[in-house]
N, C-alpha and C positions, 0 to 999 in steps of 0.2 A: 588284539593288542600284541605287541612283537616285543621280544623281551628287555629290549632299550627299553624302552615304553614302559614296563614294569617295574624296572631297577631305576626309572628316574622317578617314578610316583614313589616309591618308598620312603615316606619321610616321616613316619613316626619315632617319635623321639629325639628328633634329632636335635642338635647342638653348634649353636653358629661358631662361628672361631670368635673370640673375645676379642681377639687384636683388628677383626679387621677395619669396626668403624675409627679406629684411633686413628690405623694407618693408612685408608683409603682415599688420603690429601685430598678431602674435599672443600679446604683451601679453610684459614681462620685468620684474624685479623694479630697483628704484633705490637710489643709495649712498642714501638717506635711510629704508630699508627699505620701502617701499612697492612692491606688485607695481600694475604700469600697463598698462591695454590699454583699447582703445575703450569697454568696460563700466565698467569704474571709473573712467575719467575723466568716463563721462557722469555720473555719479554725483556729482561736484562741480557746485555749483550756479553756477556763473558759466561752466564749460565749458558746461552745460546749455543756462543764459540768452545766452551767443553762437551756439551751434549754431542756437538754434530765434531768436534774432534775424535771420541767416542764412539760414537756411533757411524760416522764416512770409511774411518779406517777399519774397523769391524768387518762391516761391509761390504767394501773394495779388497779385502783379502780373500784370495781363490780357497774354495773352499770343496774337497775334494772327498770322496766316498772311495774307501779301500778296501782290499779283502785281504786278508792274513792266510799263505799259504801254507803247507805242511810241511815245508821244509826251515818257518820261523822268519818267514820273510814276509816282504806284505808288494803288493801290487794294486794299481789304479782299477777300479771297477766302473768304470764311467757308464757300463751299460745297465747296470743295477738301477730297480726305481728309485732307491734311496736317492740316486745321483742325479736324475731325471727332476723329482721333484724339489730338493734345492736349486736348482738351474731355472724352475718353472712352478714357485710353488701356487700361483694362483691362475686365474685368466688375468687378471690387472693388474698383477706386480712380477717385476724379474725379481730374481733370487736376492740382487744388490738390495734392490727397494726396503723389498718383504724384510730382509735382515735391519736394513737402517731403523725402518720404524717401530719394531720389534725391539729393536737394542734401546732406540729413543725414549720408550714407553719405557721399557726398566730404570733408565735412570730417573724419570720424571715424576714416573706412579711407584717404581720397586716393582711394577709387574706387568708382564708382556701374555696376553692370552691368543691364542689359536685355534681355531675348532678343526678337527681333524675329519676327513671323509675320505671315505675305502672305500676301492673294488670287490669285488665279487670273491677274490682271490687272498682279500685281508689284507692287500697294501693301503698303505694312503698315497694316497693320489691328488690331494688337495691342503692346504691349508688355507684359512679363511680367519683372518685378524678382526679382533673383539677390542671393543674399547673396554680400556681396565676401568674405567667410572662406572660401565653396565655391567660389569660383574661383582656377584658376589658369591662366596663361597662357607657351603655346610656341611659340619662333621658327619657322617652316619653314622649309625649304632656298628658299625661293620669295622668302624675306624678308618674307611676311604672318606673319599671328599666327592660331593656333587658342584658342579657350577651352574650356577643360578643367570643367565643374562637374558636383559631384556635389549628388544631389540627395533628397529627402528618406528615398528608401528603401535610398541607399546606394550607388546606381548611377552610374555614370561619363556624362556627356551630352557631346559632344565637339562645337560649335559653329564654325561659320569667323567671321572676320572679319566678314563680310556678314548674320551673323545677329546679333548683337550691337550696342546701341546704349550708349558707352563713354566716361562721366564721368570726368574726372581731374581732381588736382590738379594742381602742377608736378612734370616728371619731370627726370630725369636724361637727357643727353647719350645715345642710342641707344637709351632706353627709353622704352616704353609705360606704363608700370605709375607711376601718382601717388603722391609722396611722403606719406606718413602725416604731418599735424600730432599727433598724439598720440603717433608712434616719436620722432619728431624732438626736442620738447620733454617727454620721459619724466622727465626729471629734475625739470622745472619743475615737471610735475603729481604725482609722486611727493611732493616737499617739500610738496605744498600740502596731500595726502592723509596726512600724516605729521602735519602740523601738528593736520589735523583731529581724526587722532586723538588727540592730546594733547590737545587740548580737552575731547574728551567723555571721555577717562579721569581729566583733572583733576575735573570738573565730576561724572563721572559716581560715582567712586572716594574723591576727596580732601574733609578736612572741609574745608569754607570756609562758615560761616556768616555773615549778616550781621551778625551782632552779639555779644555777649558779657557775660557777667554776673560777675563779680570779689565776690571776700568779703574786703573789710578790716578785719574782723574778725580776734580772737586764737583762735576757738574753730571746729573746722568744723561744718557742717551736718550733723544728722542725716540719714539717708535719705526719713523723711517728710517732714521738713524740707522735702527738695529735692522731691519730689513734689510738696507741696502747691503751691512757687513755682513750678514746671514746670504744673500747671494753670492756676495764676492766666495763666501767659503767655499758654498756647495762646489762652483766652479772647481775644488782640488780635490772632487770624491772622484772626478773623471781621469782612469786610467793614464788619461793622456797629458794630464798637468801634473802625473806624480813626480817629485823631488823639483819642481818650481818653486821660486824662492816667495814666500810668503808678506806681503806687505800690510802693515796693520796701520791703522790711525793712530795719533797721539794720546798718548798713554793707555793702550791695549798691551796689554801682556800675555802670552802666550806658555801655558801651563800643560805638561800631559800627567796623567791620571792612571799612577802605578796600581800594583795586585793590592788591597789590601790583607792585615794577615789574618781576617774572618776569611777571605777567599782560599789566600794559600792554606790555613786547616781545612775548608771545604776538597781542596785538590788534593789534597793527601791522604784523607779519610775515603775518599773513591778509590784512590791508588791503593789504599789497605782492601777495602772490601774485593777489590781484582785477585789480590792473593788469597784474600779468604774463602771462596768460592774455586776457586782453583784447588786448593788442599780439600774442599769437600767431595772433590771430582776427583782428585787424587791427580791433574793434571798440569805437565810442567806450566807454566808462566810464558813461556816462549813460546807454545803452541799456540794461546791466543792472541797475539801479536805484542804480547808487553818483553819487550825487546830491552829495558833495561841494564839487565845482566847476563845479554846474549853476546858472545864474542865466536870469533871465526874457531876456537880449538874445541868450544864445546855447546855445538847445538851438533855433530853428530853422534856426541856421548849422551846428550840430553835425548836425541830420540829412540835412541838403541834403549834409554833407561823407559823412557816411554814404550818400548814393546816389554820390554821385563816386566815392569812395576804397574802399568796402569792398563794397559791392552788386554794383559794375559788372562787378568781375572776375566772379561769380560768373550774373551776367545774359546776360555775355557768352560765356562755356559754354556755357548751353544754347542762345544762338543757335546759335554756331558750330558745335556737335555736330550737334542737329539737321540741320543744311544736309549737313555731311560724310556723316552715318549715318541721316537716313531720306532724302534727296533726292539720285536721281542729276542723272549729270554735267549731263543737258540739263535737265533739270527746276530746280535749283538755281540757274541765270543768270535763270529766270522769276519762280518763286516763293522765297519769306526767311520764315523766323517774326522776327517785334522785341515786345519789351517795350514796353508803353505807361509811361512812367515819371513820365509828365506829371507829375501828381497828387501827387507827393513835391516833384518840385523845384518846387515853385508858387513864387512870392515869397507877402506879406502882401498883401490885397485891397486896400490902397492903391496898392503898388507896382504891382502887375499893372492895375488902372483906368487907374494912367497910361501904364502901356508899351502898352495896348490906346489908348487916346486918341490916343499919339502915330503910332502904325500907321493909324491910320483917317485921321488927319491929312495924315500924308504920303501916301495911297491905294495905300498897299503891305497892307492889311489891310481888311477890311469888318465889317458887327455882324452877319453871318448867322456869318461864321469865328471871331469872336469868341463867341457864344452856342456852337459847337460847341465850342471851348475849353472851356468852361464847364460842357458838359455839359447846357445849355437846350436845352428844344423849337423849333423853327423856329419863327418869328412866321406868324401867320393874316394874308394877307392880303385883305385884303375886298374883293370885288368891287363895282366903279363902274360903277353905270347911266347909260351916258349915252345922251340925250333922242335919238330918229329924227327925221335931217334931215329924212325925209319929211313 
């Protein structure tokens, strides 16, 4: 027996975390009749469209391994494993992937797990992604934490600390374990999930036609009657008789069939739950297409607030984790992973012409640092024949 082996059998005494079965979202039903868990909340579309707002731009931002030299400056270390294995962290996911669903699980469960695997040399060289449902997590007497997951064929895998690489949201006061946005606001997505269903059993179930035909007439309609007037109609579902003028029999009255206002509170109570789910996410309204109060002067200040306010926390996880859980104690004062974030917060190409003008101005900036800004090739410079003294 090898000393993993050891240190993962040690379990006398030990102590589960209290919080975790509260917060482990393994879904409960709401005063609004709706059963809620990570699944069915993904399942509403604006939980959906903030998750993968969240989680796409997460993702899609380059994400780059540096090394701090000794002269207080830093430079790209792309040849470092650190950098290797962001770029490549498994055999089945790029780096994009592995991050998205990693960042996804944090917002859906509060917690993202990894099992880490090393070479010979003490790097890791793999990450391999755990369903946060199959984990669970125990105090030892030591005050570290073992992870407990089982795994596809049933079996118990009992990992330390040291093998785990361990996203969370916020936790509570003496825990490890990230609080669930989806246990936490159960209520909020429950009404939302209630609502919905009322919608499609209205819509699905109840007559509401758009329009209506009246006999003010003294005498009723025979059955052929109504048949043959029931043909004549169908005739104007056809794209091709729309805006033809409609001829009806003697005293047939033609009626359309406005919103009632049980409907119109049905559509404003959805349109409330869209924001409410949005401020749980902490994400603008505009990202997921509710375009209400989008005008041309402020969706690129809404998304520059969107990297400040809503990104940041979540950019700054993965730095931080990283550092803590693949980089030890000496390794971590040398080398950092950072987001390149440039690229969102740009200003508009006016702004930015001038703020580079005035850099070069005052010779705190140059146009080779400027062009790298930009994402330009270095300029060619030509070489000058000049004439032999001789």
């Amino acid at each position: 027996m090898n000393i993993w082996n050891m240190l993962r059998g040690h379990t006398e005494q030990r102590a589960a975390d209290p919080s975790w079965d509260a917060l482990a979202n393994g879904g409960n039903n709401t005063t609004a009749g709706a059963y809620v868990d990570a699944k069915s909340a993904e399942s509403i579309s604006t939980v959906y469209a903030c998750v993968q707002a969240l989680s796409e731009s997460t993702a899609c931002l380059p994400l780059h391994t540096y090394r701090r030299t000794d002269e207080g400056y830093r430079e790209r270390a792309d040849g470092h494993w650190l950098s290797r294995l962001l770029e490549r962290p498994n055999e089945q996911q790029t780096g994009m992937e592995f991050r998205e669903s990693q960042t996804a699980a944090v917002l859906l469960w509060g917690n993202a797990y990894a099992r880490k695997e090393f070479n010979g040399a003490g790097e890791v060289v793999s990450l391999q992604p755990l369903h946060p449902q199959r984990v669970s997590i125990v105090r030892l007497d030591s005050g570290r934490h073992r992870y407990d997951y089982t795994d596809d064929n049933g079996q118990l895998v009992r990992l330390l600390q040291d093998e785990v690489l361990h996203l969370r949201d916020r936790t509570d006061p003496g825990s490890i374990v990230g609080k669930s946005r989806i246990a936490i606001a159960r209520e909020t997505l429950g009404l939302s999930l209630s609502l919905r269903a009322h919608g499609a059993g209205v819509f699905g179930r109840g007559a509401r036609p758009a329009s209506i035909i009246t006999n003010e007439g003294q005498r009723d309609l025979t059955t052929e009657q109504l048949a043959s007037m029931h043909s004549r109609l169908t005739q104007y579902a056809s794209p091709a008789n729309a805006g033809k003028t409609l001829i009806l029999p003697r005293n047939m009255k033609w009626q359309t069939v406005g919103l009632s206002n049980e409907d119109a509170e049905w559509i404003g109570a959805m349109n409330f739950s869209v924001t409410e789910i949005c401020r749980l996410f902490r994400v603008p309204p505009i990202l997921v297409q509710t375009l209400e109060q989008a005008s041309y002067n402020n969706v690129n200040e809404l998304g520059q607030q969107f990297v400040r306010f809503s990104l940041q926390r979540w950019l700054t996880m993965w730095e931080e984790g990283i550092s803590r859980a693949l980089l030890g104690p000496i390794a971590r004062q040398r080398y950092y992973a950072e987001h390149a974030v440039d690229g969102l917060l740009r200003a508009q190409p006016k702004e930015r012409s001038e703020f580079y003008k005035s850099g070069i101005d005052a010779g705190w900036l140059d146009v080779e640092e400027v062009r790298r800004l930009e994402n330009l090739p270095q300029r060619r410079v030509e070489a000058v024949n000049v004439p032999d003294a001789s």
